[in-house]
C-alpha positions as CSV (number, residue, x, y, z in Angstrom):
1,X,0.0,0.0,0.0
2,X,3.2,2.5,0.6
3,X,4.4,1.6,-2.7
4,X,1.3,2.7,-4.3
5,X,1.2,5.7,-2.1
6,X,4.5,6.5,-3.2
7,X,4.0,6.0,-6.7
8,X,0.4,8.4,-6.5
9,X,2.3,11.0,-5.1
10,X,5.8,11.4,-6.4
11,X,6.0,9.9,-10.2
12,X,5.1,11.8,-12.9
13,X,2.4,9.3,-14.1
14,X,1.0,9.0,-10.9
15,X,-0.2,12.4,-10.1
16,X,-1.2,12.7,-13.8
17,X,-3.5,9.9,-12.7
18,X,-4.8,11.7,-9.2
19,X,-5.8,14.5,-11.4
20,X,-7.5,12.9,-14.2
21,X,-9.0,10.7,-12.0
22,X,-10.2,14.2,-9.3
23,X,-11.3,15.2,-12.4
24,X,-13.0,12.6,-13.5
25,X,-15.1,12.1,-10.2
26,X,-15.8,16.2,-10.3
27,X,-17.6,15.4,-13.8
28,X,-19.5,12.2,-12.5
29,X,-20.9,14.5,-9.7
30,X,-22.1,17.3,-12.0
31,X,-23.7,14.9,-14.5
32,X,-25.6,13.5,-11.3
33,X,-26.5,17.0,-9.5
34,X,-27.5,18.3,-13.4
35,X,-29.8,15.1,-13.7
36,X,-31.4,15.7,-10.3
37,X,-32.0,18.9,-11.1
38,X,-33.6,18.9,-14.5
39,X,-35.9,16.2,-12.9
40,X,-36.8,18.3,-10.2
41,X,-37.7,21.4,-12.3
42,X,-38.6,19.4,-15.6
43,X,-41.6,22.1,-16.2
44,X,-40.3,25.1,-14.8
45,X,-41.6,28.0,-17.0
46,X,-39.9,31.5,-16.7
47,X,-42.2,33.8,-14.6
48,X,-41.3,38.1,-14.2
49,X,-39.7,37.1,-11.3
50,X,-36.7,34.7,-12.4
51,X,-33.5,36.3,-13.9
52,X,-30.9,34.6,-16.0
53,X,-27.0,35.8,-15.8
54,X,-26.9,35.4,-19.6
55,X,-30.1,36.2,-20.6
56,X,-31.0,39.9,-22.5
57,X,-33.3,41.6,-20.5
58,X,-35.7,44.1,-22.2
59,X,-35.1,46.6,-19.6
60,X,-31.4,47.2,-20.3
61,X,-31.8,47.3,-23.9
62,X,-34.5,50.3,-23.7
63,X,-31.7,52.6,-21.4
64,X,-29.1,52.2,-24.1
């Protein structure tokens, strides 16, 4: 188990493994929380209300 240890954390292959492998599991969790979510909210419909970071609003188009 050292061995491994040792390998993981000091060759060159090994922590290009720990990080493809963090990065890996990062992507596995966000395909799981995005799943959840869409379920959730499946028929969500956008009310006044809501706003959306990269949506245009109306509002800032008629100031211009």
């Amino acid at each position: 188990m050292q061995d491994f240890f040792t390998w993981l954390f000091s060759d060159k292959t090994g922590v290009v493994c720990l990080v493809i492998g963090g990065m890996l599991v990062c992507l596995l969790i966000s395909f799981v929380l995005e799943r959840r979510t869409r379920k959730q909210y499946y028929n969500h419909e956008k009310s006044d209300d809501d706003w959306d970071l990269f949506g245009d609003d109306d509002d800032e188009d008629a100031d211009k």
